[in-house]
Each structure stands twice: as structure tokens, then as C-alpha cells.
LUMKELUM-792930 format. One line per 8 residues: number of its first residue (from 1); their letters; for each residue x, y, z of C-alpha. Coordinates in steps of 0.001 Angstrom, whole numbers, plus 500000, padded with zeros to 6 digits. Layout:
BEGIN
NUM = a = X:Y:Z; ... $
END
This chain:
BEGIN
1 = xxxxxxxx = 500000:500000:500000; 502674:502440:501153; 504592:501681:497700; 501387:502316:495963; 500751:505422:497277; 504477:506385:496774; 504013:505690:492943; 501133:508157:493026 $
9 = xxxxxxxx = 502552:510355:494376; 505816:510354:492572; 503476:510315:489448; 501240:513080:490139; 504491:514992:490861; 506166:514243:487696; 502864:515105:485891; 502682:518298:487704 $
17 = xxxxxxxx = 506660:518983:486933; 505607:518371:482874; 502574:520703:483301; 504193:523310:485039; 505395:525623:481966; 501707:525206:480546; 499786:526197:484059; 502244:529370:484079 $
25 = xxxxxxxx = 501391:530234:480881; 498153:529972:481385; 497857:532458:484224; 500016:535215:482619; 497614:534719:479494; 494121:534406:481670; 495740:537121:483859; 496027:538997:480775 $
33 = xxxxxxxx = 492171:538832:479353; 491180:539572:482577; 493424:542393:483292; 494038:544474:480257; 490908:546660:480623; 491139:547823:483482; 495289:548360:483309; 495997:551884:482275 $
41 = xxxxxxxx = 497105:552112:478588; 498879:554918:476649; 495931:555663:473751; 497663:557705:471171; 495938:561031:470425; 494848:564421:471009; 496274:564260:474900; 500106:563482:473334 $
49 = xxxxxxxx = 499286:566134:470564; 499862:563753:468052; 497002:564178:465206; 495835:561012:464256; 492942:562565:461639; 496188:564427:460091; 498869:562570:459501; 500287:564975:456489 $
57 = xxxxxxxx = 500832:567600:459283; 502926:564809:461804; 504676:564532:458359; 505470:567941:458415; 506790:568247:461913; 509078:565329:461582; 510784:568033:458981; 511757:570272:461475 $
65 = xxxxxxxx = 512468:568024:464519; 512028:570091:467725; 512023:569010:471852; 508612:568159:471381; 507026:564353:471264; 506855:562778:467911; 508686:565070:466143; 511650:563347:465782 $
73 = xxxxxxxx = 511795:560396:463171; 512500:557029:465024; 511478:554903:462980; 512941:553693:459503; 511490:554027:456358; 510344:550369:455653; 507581:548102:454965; 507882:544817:456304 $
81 = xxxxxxxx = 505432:542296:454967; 505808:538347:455365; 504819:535327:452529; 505562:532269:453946; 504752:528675:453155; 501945:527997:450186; 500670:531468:450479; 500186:532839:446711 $
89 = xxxxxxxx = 500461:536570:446106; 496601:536982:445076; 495799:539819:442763; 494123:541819:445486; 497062:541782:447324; 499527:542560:444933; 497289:545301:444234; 497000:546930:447824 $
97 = xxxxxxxx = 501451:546250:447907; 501363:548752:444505; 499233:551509:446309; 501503:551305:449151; 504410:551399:446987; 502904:554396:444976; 502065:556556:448485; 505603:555768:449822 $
105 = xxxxxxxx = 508175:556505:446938; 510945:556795:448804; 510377:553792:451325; 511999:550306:451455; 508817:547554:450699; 510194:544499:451814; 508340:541362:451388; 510169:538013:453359 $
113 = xxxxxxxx = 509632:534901:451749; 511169:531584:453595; 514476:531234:452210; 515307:534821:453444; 512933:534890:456803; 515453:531522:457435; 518394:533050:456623; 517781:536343:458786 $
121 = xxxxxxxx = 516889:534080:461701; 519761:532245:461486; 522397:535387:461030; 520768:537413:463795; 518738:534956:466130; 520359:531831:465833; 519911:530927:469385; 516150:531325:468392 $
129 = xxxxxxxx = 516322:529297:464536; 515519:525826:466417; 512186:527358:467926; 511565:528698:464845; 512042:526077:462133; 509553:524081:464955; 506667:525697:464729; 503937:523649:463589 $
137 = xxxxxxxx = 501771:525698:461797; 503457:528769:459348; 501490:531498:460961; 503302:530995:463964; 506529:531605:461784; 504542:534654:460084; 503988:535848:463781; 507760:535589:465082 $
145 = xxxxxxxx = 509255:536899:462544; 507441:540657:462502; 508926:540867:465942; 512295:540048:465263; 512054:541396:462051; 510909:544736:463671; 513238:544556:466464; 516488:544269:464305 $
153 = xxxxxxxx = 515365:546811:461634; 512423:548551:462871; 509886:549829:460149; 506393:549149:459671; 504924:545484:459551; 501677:545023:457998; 499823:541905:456967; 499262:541125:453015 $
161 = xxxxxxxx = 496201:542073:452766; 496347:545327:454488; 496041:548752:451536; 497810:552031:452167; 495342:554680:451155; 497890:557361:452663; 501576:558043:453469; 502527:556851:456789 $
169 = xxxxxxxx = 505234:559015:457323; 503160:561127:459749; 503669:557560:462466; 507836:557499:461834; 507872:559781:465255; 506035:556975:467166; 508721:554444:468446; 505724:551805:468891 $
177 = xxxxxxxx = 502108:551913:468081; 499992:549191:467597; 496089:548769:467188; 493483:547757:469832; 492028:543689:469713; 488886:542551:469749; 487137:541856:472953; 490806:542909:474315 $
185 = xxxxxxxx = 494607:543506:474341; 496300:544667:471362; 496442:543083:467966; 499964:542478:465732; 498016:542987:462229; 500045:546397:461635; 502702:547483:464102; 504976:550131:464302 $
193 = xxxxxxxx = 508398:550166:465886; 511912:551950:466224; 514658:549617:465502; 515959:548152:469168; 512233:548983:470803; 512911:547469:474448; 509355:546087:474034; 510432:543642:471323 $
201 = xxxxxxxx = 513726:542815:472937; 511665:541905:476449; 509376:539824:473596; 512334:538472:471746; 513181:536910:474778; 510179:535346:476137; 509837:533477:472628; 510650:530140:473862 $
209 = xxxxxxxx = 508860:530167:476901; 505715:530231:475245; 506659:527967:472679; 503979:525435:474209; 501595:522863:472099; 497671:523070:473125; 496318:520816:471364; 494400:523354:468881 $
217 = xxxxxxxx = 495877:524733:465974; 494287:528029:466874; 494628:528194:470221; 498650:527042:470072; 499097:529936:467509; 497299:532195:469636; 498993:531197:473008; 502354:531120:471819 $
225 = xxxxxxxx = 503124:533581:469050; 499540:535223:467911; 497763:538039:469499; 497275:536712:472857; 501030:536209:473492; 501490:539874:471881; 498876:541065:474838; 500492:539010:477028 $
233 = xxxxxxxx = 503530:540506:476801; 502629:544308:476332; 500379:543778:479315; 503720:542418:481584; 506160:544539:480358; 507180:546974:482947; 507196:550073:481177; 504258:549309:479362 $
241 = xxxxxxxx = 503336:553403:479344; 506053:554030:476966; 503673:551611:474378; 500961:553932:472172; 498280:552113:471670; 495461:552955:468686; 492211:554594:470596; 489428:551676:470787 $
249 = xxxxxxxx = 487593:553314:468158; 490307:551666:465964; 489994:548452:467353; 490962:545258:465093; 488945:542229:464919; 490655:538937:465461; 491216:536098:462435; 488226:533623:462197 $
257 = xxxxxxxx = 489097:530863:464705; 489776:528486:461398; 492524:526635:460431; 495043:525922:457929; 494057:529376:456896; 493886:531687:459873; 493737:533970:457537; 490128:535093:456493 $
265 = xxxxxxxx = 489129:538860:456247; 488373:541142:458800; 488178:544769:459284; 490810:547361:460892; 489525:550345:461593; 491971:553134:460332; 491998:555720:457917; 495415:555121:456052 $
273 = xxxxxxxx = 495426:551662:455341; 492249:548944:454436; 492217:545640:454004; 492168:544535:450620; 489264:541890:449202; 489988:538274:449389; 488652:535735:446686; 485402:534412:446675 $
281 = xxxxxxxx = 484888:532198:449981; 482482:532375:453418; 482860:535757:454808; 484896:536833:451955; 483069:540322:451447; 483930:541658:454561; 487149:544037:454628; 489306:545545:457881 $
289 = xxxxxxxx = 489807:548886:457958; 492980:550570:460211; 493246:554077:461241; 489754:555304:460485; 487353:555616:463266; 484276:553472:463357; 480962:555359:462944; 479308:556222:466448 $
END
């Protein structure tokens, strides 16, 4: 009997030991849900002086940098966008990349497909190339690599389908902005960062922590590298009033809950950039809108 209940013991102990990185995780991200409304964020808008409804006149400031906020350009001149995996270039898309190109002339448009996403991960995060090459499903790949991407170079990331409809050179004085999420947190559909952000470094290095399976495809892309992991960390980051965050008017619905794709359309709510249409398929008529305000 007493070796019995030693066995137990010992292998309720070792079970515990093997679930112990998943019940953290699962606090920090409950903790997170639960917490991130009523945690004081840094909105972005009329209180910093920055003019969201104007971003020509940011533009202008950043001309003549001064003492004052945002008027000093931080961030580079660079569109990061990521094609990994079977993803095809649809027309839409290609379309939306030309009206970005044609509203920023002078800016770098990079688009990473795998054999250079690899080969950047493995010359500047090679501790990190393992956890990376891992990855079950490629949007978890898609979602790393903005962050390190943005970290090393800084820039603008912004998913495929997302359409420029103005410069964005009015945001190059914000050294991180990101969009609201949808019921909470903050979404990585279109971030902004200065190259070096201490946000993405303190992200950077929680990457393999979180690196957990859950059973779900959406759920393990969620937990461990999608939006939920991005709120996650913004929400325990210490100096989490140094992050702008999009006013909730501008708030960014999450992907269906659907996999392979994870992909489907959705709307961002802003005035310079709009999702662009997706081919025929459920839901496909809907489009995301980023940095214009949603009718009240």
C-alpha cells in the first residue's frame, strides 16, 4: 500500500513537473484577458498632441524636429510584409502592395519569403532558429518573425492584405504603436516600431517560453506567438506606458478561429490603410479597415 501510494505520488508529481510551463502560461495569458481593461494604457491622440485625423501635418513636423514628442523620426522608412509557406500573392494583394508602393516613393517595401525569413533568423537569432524552424503551423513563423524582424530593423509590419490609402510618414515619430484587439489587448496585424524597441527585445526573449503545444491549431498559435502572446507581453512589460496604443475606436477584429488558413478577412479600423478583398469564399466580402474611426 505504502509503495502504491508512493508511485502516486511520485506520478502526480512528475505530471505536475511536465505541466508546470503550461499552468504558468496559462495564468500570465488568463491574467492577461482579465486584466488588460482595466490596466491603464497609453491611447495615442489628442492628449500626446499627436494628430491622428492628420497625419500629412505629423509629416510635416518630423521636417523640422524640435524638443517636442513625435517630432523626431525614430522609425525607419520600411515596409515589412511576410509570405511564407503555400501562400500565393493573390491579385488583390499585389494590388494593395502597389498603392503602398505608389504613396511611399521613397520607402523600402520588403516582402520576406522563407528562404530569406530563414536566413535572417539564422544570422541574427540563431539561438532562436531551432524554435523557429519548429513551429507547427506557418502562421506561427509569420507571427515571430514581425517581431524580430521589427526589432532588428524597425519599420512598419503590415499583413498582406492590408492597403495604404495614405503616406505613413506622419507615424515614423512613434517608436511603437499598435492597434486595439477585439474583445481585448492589442492586435499584431500592423505594428509600428523603432529599431531596438525594448518592448520587442523583452518579447524576443520570452519566445521560447511560450513555445507550448495546446492541442488546437488556433489556440497554440494564439497562446504562443499570435495576438494573445502579443497582449500578454505588452500587458507584463514593465514600462508598458512608453507603448501607444490605437484609441478603441480603431479596434481590430481577430482572424476567424479556422485553420490551415487563419487567415480570412476582417476589418481594421483606420483611415490610412484597408484591408484589401479576398477571393470568393464564406465571409469573403467583409474588409478591415485601420486608422479610420468606426461610425458612432
Amino acid at each position: 500500500m505504502d509503495l502504491r501510494k508512493t508511485g502516486l505520488l511520485l506520478f502526480l508529481a512528475a505530471a505536475l513537473l511536465l505541466a508546470a510551463p503550461h499552468i504558468l502560461a496559462l495564468t500570465q495569458l488568463l491574467y492577461t484577458y482579465l486584466a488588460f481593461p482595466l490596466k491603464h494604457t497609453h491611447v495615442l491622440g489628442d492628449a500626446d498632441g499627436f494628430a491622428l485625423h492628420n497625419l500629412s501635418h505629423q509629416a510635416a513636423l518630423l521636417a523640422a524636429p524640435s524638443a517636442a514628442p513625435y517630432t523626431t523620426p525614430l522609425v525607419p522608412k520600411i515596409i515589412h510584409q511576410v509570405q511564407l509557406g503555400n501562400i500565393t500573392m493573390r491579385p488583390a494583394w499585389a494590388a494593395a502592395r502597389a498603392e503602398c508602393a505608389r504613396h511611399h516613393p521613397a520607402w523600402d517595401l520588403r516582402t520576406w519569403d522563407d528562404a530569406a525569413a530563414d536566413a535572417f533568423v539564422a544570422a541574427h537569432y540563431p539561438h532562436l532558429f531551432a524554435t523557429y524552424r519548429g513551429y507547427p503551423y506557418e502562421i506561427q513563423r509569420t507571427n515571430i518573425l514581425r517581431y524580430l524582424l521589427l526589432h532588428h530593423y524597425g519599420g512598419v509590419y503590415m499583413d498582406l492584405d492590408l492597403k495604404c490609402l495614405q503616406p505613413l510618414d506622419g507615424l515614423l515619430g512613434v517608436p511603437f504603436l499598435t492597434p486595439p484587439a477585439n474583445p481585448t489587448g492589442v492586435n499584431n496585424a500592423f505594428i509600428v516600431a523603432a529599431p531596438g524597441h525594448a518592448f520587442l527585445g523583452f518579447v524576443v526573449a520570452r519566445v521560447k517560453k511560450f513555445d507550448l503545444r495546446w492541442g488546437m491549431p488556433y489556440v497554440t498559435n494564439m497562446f504562443s506567438t499570435g495576438c494573445q502572446f502579443w497582449s500578454t507581453m505588452h500587458i507584463l512589460y514593465p514600462h508598458r506606458e512608453e507603448l501607444a496604443v490605437l484609441p478603441q475606436e480603431y479596434k481590430v477584429p481577430q482572424r476567424p478561429r479556422r485553420h490551415p488558413a487563419l487567415r480570412a478577412p476582417r476589418r481594421l479600423l483606420v483611415a490610412q490603410i484597408r484591408r484589401a478583398p479576398h477571393p470568393p469564399r464564406r465571409h469573403a466580402h467583409r474588409v478591415r479597415q485601420v486608422l479610420a474611426p468606426r461610425p458612432v
